[in-house]
N, C-alpha and C positions, 0 to 999 in steps of 0.2 A: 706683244702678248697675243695669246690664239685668241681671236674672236673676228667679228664681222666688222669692227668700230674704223673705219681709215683713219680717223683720227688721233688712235690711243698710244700715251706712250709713257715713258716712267723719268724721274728725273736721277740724277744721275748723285750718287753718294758726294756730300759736302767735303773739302777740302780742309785737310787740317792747318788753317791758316796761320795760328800761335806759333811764334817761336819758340824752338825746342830749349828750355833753359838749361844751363852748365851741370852738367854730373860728375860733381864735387867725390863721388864715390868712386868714380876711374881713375886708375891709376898716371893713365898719359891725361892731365887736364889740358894740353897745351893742344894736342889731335883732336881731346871734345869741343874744344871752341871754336880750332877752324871749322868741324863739322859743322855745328850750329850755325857759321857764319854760310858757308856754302848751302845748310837747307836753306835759310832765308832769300838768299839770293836767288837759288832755283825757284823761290814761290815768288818771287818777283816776274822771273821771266817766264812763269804760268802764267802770270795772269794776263801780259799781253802779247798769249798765247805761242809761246815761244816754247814748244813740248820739245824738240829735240834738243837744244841747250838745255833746258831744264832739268832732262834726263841727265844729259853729261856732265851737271854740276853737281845734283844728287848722289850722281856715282862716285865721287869724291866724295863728297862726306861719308858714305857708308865705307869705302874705302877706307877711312880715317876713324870712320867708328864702329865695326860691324855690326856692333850690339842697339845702333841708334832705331827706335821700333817706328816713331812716328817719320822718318827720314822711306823705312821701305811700304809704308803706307802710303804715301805719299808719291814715291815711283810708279808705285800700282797704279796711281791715280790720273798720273802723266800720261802710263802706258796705255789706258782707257781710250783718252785722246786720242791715240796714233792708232788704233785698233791692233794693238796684242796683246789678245786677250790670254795668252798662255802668261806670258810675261808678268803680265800684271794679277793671278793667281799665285804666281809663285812667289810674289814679292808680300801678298795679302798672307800668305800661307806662314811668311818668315815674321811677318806682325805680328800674326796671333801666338803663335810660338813665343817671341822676346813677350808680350805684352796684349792678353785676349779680352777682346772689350767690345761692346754691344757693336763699333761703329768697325771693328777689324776684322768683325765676322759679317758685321752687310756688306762689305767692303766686298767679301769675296764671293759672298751668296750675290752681288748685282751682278757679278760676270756670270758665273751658274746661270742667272735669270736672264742675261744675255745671249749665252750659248746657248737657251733651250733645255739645259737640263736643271728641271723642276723638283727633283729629288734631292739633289743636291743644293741645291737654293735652301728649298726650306730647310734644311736641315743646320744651314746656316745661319738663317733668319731667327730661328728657336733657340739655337745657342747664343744669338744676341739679346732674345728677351730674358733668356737664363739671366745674363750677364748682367741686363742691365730693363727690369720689367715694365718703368716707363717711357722707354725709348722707343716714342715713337712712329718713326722711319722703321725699325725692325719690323711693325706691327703691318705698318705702310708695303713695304716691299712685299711680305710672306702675303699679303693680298691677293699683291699681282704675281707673286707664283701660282697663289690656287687657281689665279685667273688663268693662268697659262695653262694650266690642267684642265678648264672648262667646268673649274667646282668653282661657282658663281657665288652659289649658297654661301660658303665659308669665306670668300674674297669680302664678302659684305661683310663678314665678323670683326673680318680684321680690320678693314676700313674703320667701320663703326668703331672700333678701338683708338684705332691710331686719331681720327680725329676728338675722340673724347678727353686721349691722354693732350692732344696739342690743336686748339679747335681752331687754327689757324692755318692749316696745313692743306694748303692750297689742293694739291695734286692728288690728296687724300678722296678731296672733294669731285674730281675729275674725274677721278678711276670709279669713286662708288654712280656719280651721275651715267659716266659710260655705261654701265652695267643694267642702270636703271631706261636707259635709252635703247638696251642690245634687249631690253625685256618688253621695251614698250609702253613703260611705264611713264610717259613725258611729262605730267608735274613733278614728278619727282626730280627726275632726272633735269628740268630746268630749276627746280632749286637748289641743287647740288652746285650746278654748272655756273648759276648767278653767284653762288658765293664763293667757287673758286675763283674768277674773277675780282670778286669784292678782294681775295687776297692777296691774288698776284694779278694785276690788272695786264703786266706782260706773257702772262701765261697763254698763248698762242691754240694750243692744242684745247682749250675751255671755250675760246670764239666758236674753232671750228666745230667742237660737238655742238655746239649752240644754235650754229647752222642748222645740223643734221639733224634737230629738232624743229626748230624750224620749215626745213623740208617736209617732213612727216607729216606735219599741221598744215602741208602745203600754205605754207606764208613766205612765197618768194621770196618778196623784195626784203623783209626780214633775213631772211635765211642771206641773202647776198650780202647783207652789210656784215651779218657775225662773220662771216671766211674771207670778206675784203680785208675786217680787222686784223684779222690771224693774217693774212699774209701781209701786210704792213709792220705785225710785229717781223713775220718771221718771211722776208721776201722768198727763200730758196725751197715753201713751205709746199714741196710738190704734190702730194697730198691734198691738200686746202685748196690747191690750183684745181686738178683732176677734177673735184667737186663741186669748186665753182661753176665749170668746167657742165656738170651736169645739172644744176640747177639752173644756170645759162639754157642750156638744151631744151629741160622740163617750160620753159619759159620762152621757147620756140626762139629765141636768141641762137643761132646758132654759127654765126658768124665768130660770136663771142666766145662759144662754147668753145669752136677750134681754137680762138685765141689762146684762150685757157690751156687746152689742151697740149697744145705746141709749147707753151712755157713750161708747164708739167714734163714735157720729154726732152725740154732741152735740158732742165737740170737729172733727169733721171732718164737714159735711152732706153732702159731694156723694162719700163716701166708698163707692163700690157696691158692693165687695165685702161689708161691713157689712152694705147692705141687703139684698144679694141672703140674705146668712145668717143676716139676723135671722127675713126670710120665708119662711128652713127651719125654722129653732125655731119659730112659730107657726103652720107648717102642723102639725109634730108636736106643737102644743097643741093641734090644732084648732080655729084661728084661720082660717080659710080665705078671709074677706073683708081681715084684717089683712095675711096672705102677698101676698093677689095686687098689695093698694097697697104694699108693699116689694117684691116684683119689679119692679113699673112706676117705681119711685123709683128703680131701679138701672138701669131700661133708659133711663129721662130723664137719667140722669148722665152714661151710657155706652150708648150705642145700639149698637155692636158689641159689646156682653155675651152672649153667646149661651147662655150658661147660667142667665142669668135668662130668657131669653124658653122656653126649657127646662122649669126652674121654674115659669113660670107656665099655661105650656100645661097642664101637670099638671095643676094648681090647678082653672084653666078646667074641663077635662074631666070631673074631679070635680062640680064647678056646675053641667054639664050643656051646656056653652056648646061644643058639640064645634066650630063653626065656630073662635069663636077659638080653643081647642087649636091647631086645626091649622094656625092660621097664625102661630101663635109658634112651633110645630114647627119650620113652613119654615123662619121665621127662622131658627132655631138651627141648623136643619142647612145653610141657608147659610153662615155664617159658623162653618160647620166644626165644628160638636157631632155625631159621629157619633151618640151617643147616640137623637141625633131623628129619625133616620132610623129605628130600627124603628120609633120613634112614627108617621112618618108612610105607612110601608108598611103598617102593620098595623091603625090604626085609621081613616086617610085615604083619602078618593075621591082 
């Protein structure tokens, strides 16, 4: 979702796990039952994450049944997995069609809300409260599309809704504390965050905002326990790493910070925020050949990073290399780092 939170992230539409019962109204009863048998079997080898056989058994049954609705709901769901997200519209699209229902229209509004287009999400999201007006994931999602649109105000509507209709609902609680966190709001936002935990105690991404709260309130050592936890839930949680990562840093740790750092880049290489911050903890080792090749790792990721080209003018300047300083300055105060502006009034021809 567009905003500042590293943390932030949405949970992904529930799986129809029911077996699809016999439709006594077809005329081949003999084709709907192996169908049925072959969805169940696919949702077995979902579950111990076996998406590409899963796909291939599913495709049998629909093969056998074309009209089976929770069978192409369900492929969508597979295809989520594997990331093909065309695939998995088109399969959401042929749901709603046999059979349109609060959960086959979020079904298709979460890829919308994946793909970035927020227009089409909501418009999704609203045909599933049509559909079905206590259902409250419709309520949940159309949130974090307003949130993707940067309409905060209205995210909080929905929120407040979704958890009124289901005061349980963990991620509800998550996405309104983010909000409350990205505002500044930190009681708030640590009471949100305490009780999304209270209801999914594995919910990973509610430690880590918890940190970032923490941070704020400058309560280190706090702040380090809630993003140890998040990554214990979620070890590959590179994100939670990066931050530790910097709360390490803020706490002149920075030995640690690169540790962090390094784990954050080996699961995600082209991750620039990482690099650009692993090349502050080994400037403040005095690493200063190490800093300036993770700044450039960060500006090869991202070329509009302006705070590594920031960063490494620094670095440069230090080396002696005042030409290039000054033209990482520019950069950066191109691409809007007021920062490098005194740099380049003050030490620049």
């Amino acid at each position: 979702m567009k905003n500042t939170l590293i943390c932030l992230i949405i949970l992904l539409v529930p799986m129809l796990t029911i077996a699809q019962s016999q439709d006594t109204t077809k005329t081949n009863l003999k084709n709907n039952k192996l169908a049925n048998n072959l969805y169940n079997e696919s949702l077995a080898l979902f579950e111990v994450q076996n998406y590409a056989e899963a796909i291939k058994m599913i495709n049998k049954a629909i093969a056998l049944n074309p009209e089976f609705s929770k069978a192409y709901y369900n492929r969508a769901s597979y295809q989520l997995q594997t990331g093909n997200l065309d695939e998995a519209i088109t399969d959401y699209t042929t749901a709603i069609k046999l059979n349109a229902s609060a959960q086959t229209y979020s079904g298709r509004g979460y890829v919308y809300l994946i793909k970035n287009e927020a227009e089409l999400a909501l418009k999704d999201f609203s045909s599933a409260i049509v559909s079905n007006p206590e259902y409250a994931k419709a309520y949940y999602y159309r949130g974090c599309a307003h949130a993707l649109k940067d309409n905060l105000s209205q995210a909080l509507i929905e929120f407040d809704r979704a958890i009124e209709i289901q005061p349980d609902l963990a991620a509800a609680y998550n996405e309104r504390g983010s909000i409350h966190l990205q505002e500044n709001k930190l009681e708030l936002a640590k009471n949100d965050l305490t009780k999304a935990i209270t209801f999914d105690p594995a919910l990973a991404v509610a430690y880590c905002n918890k940190g970032k709260v923490a941070e704020l309130e400058k309560n280190y050592e706090s702040a380090l326990e809630f993003l140890t936890a998040a990554i214990k839930i979620k070890p590959d949680y590179y994100e939670a790493l990066n931050f530790r990562g910097k709360v390490k840093h803020r706490n002149e740790d920075y030995e640690g910070a690169v540790e962090d750092y390094n784990k954050a880049i080996a699961i995600k290489a082209d991750f620039a925020y990482a690099l650009n911050n692993r090349g502050n903890a080994k400037y403040m080792l005095g690493d200063l050949t190490g800093a300036i090749s993770d700044f450039s790792l960060a500006i090869e990721v991202n070329p509009d990073y302006g705070e590594a080209y920031l960063n490494r003018g620094v670095v440069k300047e230090m080396q002696r290399d005042e030409k290039g300083a000054c033209r990482d300055w520019s950069n950066a105060a191109e691409l809007g780092v007021t920062a490098a502006l005194n740099y380049t009034n003050n030490q620049c021809e």
